[in-house]
C-alpha positions as a Markdown table, in Angstrom:
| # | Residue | x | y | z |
|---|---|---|---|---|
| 1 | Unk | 0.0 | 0.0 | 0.0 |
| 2 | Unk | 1.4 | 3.7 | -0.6 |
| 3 | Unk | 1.0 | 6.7 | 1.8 |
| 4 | Unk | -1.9 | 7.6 | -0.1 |
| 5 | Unk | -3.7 | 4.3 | 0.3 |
| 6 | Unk | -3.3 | 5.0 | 3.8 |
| 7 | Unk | -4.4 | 8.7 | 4.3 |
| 8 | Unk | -7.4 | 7.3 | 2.9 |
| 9 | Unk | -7.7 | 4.1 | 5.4 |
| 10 | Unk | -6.8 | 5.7 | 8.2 |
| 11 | Unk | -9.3 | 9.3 | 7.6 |
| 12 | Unk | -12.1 | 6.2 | 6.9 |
| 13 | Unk | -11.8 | 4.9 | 9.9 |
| 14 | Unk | -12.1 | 8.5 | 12.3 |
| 15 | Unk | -14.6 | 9.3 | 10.0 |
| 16 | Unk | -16.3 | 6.1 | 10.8 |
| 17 | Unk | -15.6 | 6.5 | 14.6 |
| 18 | Unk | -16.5 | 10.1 | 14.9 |
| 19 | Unk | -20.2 | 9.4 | 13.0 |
| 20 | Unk | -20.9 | 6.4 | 15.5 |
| 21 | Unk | -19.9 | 8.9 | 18.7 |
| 22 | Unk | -22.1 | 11.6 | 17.4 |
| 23 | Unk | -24.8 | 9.2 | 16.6 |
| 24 | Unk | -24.3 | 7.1 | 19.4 |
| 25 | Unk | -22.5 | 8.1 | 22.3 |
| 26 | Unk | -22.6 | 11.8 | 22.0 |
| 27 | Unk | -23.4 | 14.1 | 25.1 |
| 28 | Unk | -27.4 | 14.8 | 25.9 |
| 29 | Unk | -29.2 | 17.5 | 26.8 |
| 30 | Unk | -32.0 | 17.1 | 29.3 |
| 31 | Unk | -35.0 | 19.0 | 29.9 |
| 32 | Unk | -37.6 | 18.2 | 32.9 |
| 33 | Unk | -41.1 | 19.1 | 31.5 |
| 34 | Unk | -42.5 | 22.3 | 32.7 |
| 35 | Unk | -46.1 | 21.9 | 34.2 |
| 36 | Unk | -48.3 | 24.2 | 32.5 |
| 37 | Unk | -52.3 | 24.0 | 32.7 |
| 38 | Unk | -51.9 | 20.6 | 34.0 |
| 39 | Unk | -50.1 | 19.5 | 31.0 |
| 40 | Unk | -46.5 | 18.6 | 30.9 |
| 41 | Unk | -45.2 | 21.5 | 28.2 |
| 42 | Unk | -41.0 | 20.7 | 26.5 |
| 43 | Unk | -40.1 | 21.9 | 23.3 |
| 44 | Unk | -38.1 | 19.9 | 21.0 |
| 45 | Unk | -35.6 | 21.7 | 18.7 |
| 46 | Unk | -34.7 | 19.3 | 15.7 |
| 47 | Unk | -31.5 | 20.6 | 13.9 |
| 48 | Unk | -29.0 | 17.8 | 13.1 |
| 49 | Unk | -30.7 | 16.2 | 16.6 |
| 50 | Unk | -32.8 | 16.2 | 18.9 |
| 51 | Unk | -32.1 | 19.2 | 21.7 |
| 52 | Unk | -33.2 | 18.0 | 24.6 |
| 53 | Unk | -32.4 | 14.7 | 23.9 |
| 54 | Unk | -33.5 | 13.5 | 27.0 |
| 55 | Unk | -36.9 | 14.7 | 28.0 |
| 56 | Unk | -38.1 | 14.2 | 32.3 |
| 57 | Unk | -41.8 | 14.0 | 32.7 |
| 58 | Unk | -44.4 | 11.9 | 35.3 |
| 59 | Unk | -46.4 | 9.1 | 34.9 |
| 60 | Unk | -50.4 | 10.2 | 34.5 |
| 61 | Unk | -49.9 | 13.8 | 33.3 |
| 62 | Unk | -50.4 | 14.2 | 29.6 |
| 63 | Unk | -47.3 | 15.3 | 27.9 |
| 64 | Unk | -47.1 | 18.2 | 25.3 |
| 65 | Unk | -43.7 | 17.8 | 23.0 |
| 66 | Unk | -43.6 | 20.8 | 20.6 |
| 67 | Unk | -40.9 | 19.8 | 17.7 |
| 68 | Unk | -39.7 | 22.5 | 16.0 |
| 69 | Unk | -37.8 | 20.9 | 12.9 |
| 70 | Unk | -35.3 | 23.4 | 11.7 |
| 71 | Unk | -33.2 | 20.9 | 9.8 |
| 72 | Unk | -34.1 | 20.1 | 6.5 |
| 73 | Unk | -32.6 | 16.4 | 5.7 |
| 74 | Unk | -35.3 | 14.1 | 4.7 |
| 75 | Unk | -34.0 | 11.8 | 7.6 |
| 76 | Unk | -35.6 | 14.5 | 10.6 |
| 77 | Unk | -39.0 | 14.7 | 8.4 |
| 78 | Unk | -40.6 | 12.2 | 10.7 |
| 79 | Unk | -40.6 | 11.3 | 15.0 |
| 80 | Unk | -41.5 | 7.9 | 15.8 |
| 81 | Unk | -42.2 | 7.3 | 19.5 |
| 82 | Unk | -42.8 | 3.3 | 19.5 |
| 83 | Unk | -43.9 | 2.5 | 22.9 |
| 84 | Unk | -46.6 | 5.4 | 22.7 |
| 85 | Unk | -47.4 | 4.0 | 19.3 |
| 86 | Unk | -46.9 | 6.9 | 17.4 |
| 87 | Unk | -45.4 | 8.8 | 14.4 |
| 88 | Unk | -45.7 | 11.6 | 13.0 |
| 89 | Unk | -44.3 | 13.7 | 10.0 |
| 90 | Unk | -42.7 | 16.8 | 11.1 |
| 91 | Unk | -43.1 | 19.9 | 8.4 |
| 92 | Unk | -39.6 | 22.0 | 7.7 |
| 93 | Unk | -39.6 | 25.4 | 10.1 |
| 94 | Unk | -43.1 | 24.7 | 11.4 |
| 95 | Unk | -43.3 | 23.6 | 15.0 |
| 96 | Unk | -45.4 | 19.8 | 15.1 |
| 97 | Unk | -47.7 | 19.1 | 18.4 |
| 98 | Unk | -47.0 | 15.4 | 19.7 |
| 99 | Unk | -49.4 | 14.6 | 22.9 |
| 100 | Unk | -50.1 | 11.6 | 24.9 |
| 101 | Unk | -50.6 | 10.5 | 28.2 |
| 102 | Unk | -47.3 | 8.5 | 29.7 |
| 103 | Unk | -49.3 | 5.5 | 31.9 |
| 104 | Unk | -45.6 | 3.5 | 33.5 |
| 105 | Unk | -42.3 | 4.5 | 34.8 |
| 106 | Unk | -39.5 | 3.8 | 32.8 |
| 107 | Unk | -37.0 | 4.7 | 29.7 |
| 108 | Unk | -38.6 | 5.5 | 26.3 |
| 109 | Unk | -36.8 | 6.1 | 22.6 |
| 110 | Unk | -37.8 | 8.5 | 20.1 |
| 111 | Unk | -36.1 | 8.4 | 16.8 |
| 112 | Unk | -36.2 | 9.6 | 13.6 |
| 113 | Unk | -37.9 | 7.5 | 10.7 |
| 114 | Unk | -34.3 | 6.4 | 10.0 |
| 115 | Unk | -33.3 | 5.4 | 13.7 |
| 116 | Unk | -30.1 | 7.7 | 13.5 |
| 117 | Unk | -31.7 | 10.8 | 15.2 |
| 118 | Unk | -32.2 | 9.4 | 18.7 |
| 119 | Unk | -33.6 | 11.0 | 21.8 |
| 120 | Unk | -35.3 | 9.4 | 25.3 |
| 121 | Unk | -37.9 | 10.7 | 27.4 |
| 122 | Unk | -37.8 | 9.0 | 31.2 |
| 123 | Unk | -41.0 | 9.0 | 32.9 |
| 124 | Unk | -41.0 | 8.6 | 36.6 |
| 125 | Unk | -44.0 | 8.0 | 39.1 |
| 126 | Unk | -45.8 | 10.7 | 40.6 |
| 127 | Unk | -44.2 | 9.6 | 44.0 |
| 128 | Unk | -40.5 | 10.3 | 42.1 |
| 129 | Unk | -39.7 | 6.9 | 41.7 |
């Protein structure tokens, strides 16, 4: 192999490593859901992500996520929340309404229709547990 042949292997392989960090491992932003009217109020900015990508709320309080999709790639068009059982299609530089009522405690994904735009929303008792 020449030096060139390695420049190339070598620039694949951070590139390969950076895109599975950012994708994968890269650093979250939270939000704890503001109470508002007795429904649980976060807005979502989509640009190249999710921000928050980690959304608090309770169990038994409807949840309000406003996603305002800034980023025009065909792979942010859509939010798919599978344990709520929903998707929706999420218009460029309009802000979509996502609502539902979270019934258990746990860890929940939200993607994009592709699965590389990842976020979670962690839903906790009312006691806190």
């Amino acid at each position: 192999m020449t030096g060139v042949d390695w420049i190339v292997v070598v620039g694949g392989v951070a590139l390969i490593g950076f895109i599975n960090w950012y994708f994968l491992l890269a650093p979250r932003t939270t939000a704890k859901a503001e109470v508002q009217g007795g429904v649980q109020a976060v807005p979502v900015l989509v640009d190249g992500g999710y921000q928050p990508s980690d959304i608090r709320v309770t169990a038994g309080t409807p949840v309000r996520l406003l996603f305002n999709r800034r980023d025009t790639s065909s792979c942010s068009e859509e939010v798919v929340l599978p344990e709520f059982g929903m998707k929706r299609f999420l218009p460029a530089n309009r802000t979509t309404l996502v609502e539902f009522v979270p019934t258990k405690a746990g860890t929940f994904e939200f993607t994009c229709g592709m699965g590389m735009l990842r976020g979670r929303i962690t839903v906790t008792s009312p006691e806190g547990r």
